[in-house]
C-alpha positions in Angstrom: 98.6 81.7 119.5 99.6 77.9 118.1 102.9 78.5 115.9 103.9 74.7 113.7 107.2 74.9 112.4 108.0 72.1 109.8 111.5 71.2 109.6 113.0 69.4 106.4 110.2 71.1 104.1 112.8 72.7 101.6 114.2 68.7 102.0 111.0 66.8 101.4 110.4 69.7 98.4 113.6 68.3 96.4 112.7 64.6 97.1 116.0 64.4 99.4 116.3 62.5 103.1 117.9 62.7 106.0 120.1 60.3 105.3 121.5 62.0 101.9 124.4 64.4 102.2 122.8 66.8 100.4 122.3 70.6 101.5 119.8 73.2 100.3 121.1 76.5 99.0 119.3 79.9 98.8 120.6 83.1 97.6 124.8 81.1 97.9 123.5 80.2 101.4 122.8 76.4 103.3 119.3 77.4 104.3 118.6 73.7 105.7 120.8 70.6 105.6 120.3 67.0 106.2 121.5 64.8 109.0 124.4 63.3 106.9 125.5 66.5 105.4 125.2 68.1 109.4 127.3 64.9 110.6 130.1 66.1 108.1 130.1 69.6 109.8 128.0 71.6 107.2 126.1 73.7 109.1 122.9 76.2 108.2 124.1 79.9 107.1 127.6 79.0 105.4 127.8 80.1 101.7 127.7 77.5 99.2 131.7 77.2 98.7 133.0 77.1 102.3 130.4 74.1 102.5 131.9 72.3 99.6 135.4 73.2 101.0 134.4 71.5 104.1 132.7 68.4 102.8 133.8 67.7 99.2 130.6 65.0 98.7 128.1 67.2 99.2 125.6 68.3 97.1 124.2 71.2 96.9 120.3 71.8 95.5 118.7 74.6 94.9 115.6 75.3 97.0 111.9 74.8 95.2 109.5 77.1 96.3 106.7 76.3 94.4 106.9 72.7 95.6 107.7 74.1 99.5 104.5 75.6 99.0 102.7 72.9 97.6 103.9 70.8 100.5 103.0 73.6 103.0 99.4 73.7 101.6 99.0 69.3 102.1 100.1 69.9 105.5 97.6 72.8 106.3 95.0 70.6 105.2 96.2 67.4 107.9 95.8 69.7 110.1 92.9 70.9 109.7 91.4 67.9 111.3 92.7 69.5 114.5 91.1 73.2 113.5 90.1 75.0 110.4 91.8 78.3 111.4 95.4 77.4 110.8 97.5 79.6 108.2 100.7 79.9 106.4 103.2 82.0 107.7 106.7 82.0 106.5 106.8 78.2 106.0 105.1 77.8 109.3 101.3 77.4 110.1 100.1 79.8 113.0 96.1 79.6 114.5 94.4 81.1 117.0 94.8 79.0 120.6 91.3 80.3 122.1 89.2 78.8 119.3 91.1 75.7 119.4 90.5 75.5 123.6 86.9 76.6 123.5 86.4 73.1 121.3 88.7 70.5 122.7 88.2 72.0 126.3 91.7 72.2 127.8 95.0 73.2 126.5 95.9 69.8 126.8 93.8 68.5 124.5 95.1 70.5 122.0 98.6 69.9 122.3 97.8 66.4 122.3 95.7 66.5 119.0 98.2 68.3 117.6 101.0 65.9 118.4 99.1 63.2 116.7 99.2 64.7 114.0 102.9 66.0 114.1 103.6 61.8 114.6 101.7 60.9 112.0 103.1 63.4 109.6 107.1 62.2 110.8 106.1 58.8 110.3 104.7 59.0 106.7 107.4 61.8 105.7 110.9 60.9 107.9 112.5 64.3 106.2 110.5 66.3 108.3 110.3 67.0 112.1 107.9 69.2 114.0 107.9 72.2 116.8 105.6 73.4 118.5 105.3 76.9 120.4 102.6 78.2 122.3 102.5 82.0 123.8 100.0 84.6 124.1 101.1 86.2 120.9 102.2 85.4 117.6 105.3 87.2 118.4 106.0 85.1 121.7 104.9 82.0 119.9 107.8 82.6 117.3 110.2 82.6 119.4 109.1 79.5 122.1 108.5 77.5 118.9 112.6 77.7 118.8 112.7 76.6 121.7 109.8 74.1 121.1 108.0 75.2 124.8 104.4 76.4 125.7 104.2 79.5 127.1 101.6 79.6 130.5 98.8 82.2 129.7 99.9 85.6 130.7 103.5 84.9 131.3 104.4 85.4 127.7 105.8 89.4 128.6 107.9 87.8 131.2 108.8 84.8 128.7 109.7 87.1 126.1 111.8 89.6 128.6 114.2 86.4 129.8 115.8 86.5 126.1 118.8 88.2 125.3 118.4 91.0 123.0 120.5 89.8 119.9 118.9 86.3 120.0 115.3 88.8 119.4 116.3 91.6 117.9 117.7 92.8 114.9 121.5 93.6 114.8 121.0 97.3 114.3 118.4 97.2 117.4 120.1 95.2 120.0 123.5 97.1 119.0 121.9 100.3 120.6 120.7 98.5 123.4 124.0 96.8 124.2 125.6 100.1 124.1 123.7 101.8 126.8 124.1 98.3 129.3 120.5 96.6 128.2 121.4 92.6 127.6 118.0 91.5 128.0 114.6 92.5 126.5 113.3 92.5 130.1 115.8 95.7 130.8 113.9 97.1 127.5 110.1 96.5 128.6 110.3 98.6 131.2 111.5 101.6 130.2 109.2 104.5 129.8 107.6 104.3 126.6 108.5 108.2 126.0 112.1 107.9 126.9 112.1 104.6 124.2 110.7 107.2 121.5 113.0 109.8 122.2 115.9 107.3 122.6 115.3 105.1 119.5 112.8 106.8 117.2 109.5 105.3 115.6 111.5 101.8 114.3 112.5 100.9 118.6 109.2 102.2 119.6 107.3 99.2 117.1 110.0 96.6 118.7 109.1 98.5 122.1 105.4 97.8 121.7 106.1 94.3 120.4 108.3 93.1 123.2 105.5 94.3 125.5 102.8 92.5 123.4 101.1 95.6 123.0 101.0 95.1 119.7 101.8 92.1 117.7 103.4 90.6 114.0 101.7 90.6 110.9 100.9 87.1 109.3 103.4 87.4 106.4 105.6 85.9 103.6 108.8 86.8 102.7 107.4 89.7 100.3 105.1 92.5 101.2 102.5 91.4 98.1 103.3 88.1 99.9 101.4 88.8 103.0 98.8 86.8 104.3 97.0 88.7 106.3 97.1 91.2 109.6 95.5 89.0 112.8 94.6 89.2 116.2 93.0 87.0 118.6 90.0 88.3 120.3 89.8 87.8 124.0 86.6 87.9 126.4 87.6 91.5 128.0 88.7 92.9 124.4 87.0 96.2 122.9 87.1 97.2 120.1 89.7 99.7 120.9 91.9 96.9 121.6 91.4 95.3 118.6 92.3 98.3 116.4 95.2 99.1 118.4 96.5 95.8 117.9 95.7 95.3 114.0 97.3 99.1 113.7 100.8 99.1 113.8 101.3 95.7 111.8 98.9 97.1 109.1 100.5 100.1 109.2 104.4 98.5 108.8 103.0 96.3 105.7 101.5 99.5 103.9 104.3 101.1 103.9 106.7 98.4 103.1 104.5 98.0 99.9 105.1 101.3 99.6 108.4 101.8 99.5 107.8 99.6 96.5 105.7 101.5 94.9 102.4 99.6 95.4 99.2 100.4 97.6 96.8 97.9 98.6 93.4 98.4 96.9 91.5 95.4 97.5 91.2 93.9 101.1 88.9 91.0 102.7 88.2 91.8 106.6 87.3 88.3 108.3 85.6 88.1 111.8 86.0 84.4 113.4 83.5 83.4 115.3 82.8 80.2 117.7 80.3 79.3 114.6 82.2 80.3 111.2 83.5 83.5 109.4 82.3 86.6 108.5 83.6 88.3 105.5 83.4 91.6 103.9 85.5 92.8 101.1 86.5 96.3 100.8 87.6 98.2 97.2 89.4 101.2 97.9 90.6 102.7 94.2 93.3 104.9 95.3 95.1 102.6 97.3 93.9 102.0 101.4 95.1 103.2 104.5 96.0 101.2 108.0 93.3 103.7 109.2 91.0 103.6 106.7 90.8 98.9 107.3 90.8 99.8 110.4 87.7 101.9 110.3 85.8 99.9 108.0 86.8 96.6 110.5 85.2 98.3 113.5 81.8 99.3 111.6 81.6 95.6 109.5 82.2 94.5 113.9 79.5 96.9 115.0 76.9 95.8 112.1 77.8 92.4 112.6 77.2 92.1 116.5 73.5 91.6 117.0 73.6 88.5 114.3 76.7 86.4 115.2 78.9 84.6 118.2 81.2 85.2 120.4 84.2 86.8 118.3 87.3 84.9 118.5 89.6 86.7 116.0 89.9 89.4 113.6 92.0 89.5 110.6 92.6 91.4 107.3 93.9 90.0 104.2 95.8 92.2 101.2 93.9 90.5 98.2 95.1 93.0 95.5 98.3 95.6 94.8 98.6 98.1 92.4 101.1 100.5 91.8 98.3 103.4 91.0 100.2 105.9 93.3 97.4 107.1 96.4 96.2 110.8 96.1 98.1 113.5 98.0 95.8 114.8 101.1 94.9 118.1 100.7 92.5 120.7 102.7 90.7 121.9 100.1 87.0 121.9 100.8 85.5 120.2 98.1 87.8 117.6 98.5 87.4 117.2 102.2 83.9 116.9 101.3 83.8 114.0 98.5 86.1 112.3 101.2 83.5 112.7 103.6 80.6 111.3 101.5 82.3 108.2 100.6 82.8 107.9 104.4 79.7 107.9 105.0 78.2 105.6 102.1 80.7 103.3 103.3 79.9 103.4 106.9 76.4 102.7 105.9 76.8 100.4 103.4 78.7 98.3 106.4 76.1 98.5 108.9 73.0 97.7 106.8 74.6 96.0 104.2 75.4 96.8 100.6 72.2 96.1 99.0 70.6 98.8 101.1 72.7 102.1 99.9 72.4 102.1 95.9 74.4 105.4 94.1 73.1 105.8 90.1 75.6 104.5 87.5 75.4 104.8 83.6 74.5 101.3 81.7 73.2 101.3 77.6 69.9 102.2 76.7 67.3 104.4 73.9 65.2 106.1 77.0 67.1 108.2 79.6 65.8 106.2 82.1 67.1 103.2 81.0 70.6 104.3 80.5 70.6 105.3 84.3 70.5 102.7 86.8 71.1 101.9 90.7 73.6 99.8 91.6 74.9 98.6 95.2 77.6 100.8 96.7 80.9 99.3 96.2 83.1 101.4 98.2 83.9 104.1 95.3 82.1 105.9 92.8 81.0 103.8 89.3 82.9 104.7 86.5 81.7 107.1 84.2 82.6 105.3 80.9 80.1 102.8 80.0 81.5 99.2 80.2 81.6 96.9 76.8 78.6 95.0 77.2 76.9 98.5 77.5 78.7 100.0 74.4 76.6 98.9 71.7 74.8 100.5 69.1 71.6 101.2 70.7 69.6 103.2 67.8 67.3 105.9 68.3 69.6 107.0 71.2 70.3 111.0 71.6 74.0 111.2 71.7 76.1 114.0 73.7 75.1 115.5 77.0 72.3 114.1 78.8 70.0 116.1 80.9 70.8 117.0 84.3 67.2 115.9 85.7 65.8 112.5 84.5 62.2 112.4 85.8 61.4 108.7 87.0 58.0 108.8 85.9 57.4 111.7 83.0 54.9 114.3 83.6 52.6 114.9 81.0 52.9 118.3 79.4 50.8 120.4 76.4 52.5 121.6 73.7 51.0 123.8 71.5 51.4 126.1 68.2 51.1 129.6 67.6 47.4 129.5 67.6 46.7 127.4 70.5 46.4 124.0 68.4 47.7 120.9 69.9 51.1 119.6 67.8 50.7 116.6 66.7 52.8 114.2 64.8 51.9 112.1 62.3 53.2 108.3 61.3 56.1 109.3 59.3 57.5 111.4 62.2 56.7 114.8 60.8 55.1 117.6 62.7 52.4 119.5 61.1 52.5 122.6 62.9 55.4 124.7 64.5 55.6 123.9 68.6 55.7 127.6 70.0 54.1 127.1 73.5 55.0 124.3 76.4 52.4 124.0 78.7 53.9 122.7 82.4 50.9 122.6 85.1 50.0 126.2 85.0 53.3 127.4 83.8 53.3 128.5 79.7 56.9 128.5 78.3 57.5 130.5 74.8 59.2 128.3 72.9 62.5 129.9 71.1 64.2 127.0 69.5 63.0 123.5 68.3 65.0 120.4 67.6 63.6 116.9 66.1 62.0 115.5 66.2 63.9 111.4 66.1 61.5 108.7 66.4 62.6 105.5 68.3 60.5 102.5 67.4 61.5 99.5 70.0 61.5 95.8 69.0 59.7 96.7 66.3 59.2 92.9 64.7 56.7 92.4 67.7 53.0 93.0 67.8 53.0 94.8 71.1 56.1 97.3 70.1 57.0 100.3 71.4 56.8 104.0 69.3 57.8 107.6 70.4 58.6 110.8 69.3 60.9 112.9 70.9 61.5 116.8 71.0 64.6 119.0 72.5 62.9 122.9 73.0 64.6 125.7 74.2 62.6 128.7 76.0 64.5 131.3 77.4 63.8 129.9 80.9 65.0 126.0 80.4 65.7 123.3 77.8 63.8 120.5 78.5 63.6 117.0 76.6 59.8 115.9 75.8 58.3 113.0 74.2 55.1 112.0 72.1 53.5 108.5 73.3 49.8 106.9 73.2 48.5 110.4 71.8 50.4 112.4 74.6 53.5 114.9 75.3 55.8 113.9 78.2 58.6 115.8 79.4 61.3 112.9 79.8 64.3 115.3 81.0 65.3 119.0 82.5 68.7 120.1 81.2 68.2 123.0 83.7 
């Protein structure tokens, strides 16, 4: 992993140079000071006053996110003449090192193109100054960018284990360590990862994992409905397994950090990176999304994917939408365990033969049954019951209320007769002329105990070739069914059962 951290941003942001005694202030704190102020002994993390106290010129600006990000997002794009896969993370870019090696060749080459870059960017904007850190991880390439070295493939564990644990760790972590004799993180990779969790609990078992680079950080801003996205680089010998292991536990910390602040993630875009391009997929989950749950759905969109794309290079998944629409309580009732289970499944298939192939009915406006029902792609939850606004309209010659429980696609003709044996028929004006008393289904004869109708529907009627029907509700004592008169002939449209 390739981690760019831009110096002098929050500088270049308030139009201020190196030159200017001038000092950027966050929260009361010097988050990033120029040369001249840094000449004058101002130095980062002081609060605002003791800097003043200290060097009575200064001045003090407040920082400009907006335009830091603005900034951020013109350098992204410079260099992106190097590679298209570099991101924003915490007022640093990050990108995958394989894809980047695969198309300059060597390591080298990238560092170099890189560089060119970085000189180009220090020569048009003097504020600003650029490090470079290369590891294995994101987390190992965080910490050599401070350091501004490359780390050799497969020496980033070792890298990592040289550091002391409170230049790594945070103060509450490395105060444990300290007190049972651990001064380096190398003392804390090898410990036994059940001793760790019985030691320091779930919190040192994450910073455990990630000092062994079993797992690795999030992409992330400073705010959990900040976040970027959850990445991982693929490598050759990687299964899936690996993948999800190491997507899991970042995932998993972000989810509940948004959480804790009452939100849950319920819109998500899983990206494959390939030698060739991206893959996306986006996923809709109404009640809020679980780590395991993006997880799942990464490894089927990966396993429908696979016979139609490249060689895999990295896998990421971005938060796209919060809400604070709190996520059902898990319970084991059966019905329950059930629904949960269909939308599994929809979902699973949806991913491997692609949306367009599983279609679940949704209600849409209409005067005929069948065209108030229609098929729509699955989206990852059910369609909403309430018809939307463009469907709400007046629709006449509609039959409000309940709608029958069986809508035959193509209607079945039917005889419906009278007391006597005479056909019913129905004359222009919509008026019966005889009672209905039996309904004729295949061999089947119905008594007929209740009648109601009939409504007559005449579609786009200022045409030549309109449309005209009748349409009866009758009751036996075995069914109520839902028939229709059209071209001289009864159809039964719908079963209420």
């Amino acid at each position: 992993m390739v981690v760019l951290h831009v110096n002098g941003l929050s500088l270049l942001a308030v139009d201020a140079t190196q030159e200017d005694c001038v000092a950027i202030v966050g929260r009361g704190q010097i988050i990033e000071v120029a040369q001249a102020a840094l000449r004058r002994g101002v130095v980062v993390g002081m609060r605002s006053s003791e800097a003043i106290a200290r060097c009575p010129t200064l001045e003090l600006r407040e920082r400009d996110d907006h335009r830091e990000e603005q900034w951020l997002a013109r350098l992204q794009q410079m260099f992106d003449s190097v590679s298209p896969y570099f991101r924003q993370n915490n007022r640093a870019l990050v990108a995958p090192l394989l894809a980047m090696t695969r198309y300059f060749g060597t390591e080298a080459r990238v560092v170099n193109a890189i560089e060119e870059v970085g000189r180009s960017l220090t020569q048009s904007y003097p504020q600003l100054s650029i490090a470079l850190g290369i590891a294995d991880s994101l987390f190992a390439a965080s910490v050599a960018v401070g350091l501004g070295c490359r780390v050799p493939p497969g020496e980033s564990m070792a890298f990592v284990g040289e550091r002391r644990v409170d230049e790594l760790l945070p103060a509450s972590m490395s105060g444990l360590l300290r007190e049972v004799g651990m001064e380096y993180v190398g003392d804390f990779q090898y410990l036994d990862e059940s001793v760790v969790a019985a030691r320091f609990g779930g919190r040192g078992l994450f910073w455990y994992r990630l000092c062994r680079l079993d797992i690795d950080l999030a992409v992330v801003g400073d705010d959990p409905t900040e976040i970027i996205m959850c990445t991982t680089e693929v490598f050759d010998d990687d299964t899936p397994e690996r993948i999800s292991f190491r997507l899991m536990q970042p995932l998993d910390l972000l989810l509940r950090a948004a959480e804790q602040r009452g939100l849950v993630l319920v819109k998500a875009c899983i990206t494959l990176v390939t030698t060739t391009g991206e893959l996306t997929k986006m996923v809709e989950v109404l009640d809020g999304a679980s780590a395991t749950e993006l997880i799942a759905r990464l490894r089927w969109f990966e396993q429908a994917s696979r016979p139609h794309r490249d060689t895999l290079i990295e896998a990421r998944i971005e938060p796209l939408q919060w809400s604070s629409v709190r996520r059902r309580q898990l319970t084991f009732d059966r019905q329950e365990l059930k629904e949960s289970a269909i939308l599994a499944t929809l979902t699973r298939v949806a991913m491997l033969y692609g949306d367009d192939r599983v279609l679940v009915p949704a209600m849409q406006g209409g005067r005929s049954l069948r065209e108030q029902g229609a098929w729509i792609p699955w989206s990852g939850r059910w369609p909403s019951p309430q018809l939307s606004e463009d469907h709400q309209a007046p629709w006449p010659g509609h039959l409000p209320g309940a709608a029958p429980s069986l809508v035959y696609q193509h209607p079945r003709e039917v005889r419906l007769l009278d007391a006597l044996g005479t056909p019913v028929e129905v004359c222009g004006d919509g008026i019966m002329m005889v009672e209905p008393a039996i309904l004729v289904l295949g061999r089947e004869e119905l008594r007929i105990s209740a009648c109601f109708g009939p409504w007559v529907v005449v579609e786009r009627w200022w045409e030549r070739r309109r449309r005209r029907y009748v349409r009866l509700m009758l009751m036996t004592p075995q069914r109520v069914v839902l028939v229709m008169r059209e071209a001289q002939r009864w159809w039964l449209e719908g079963d209420f059962g």
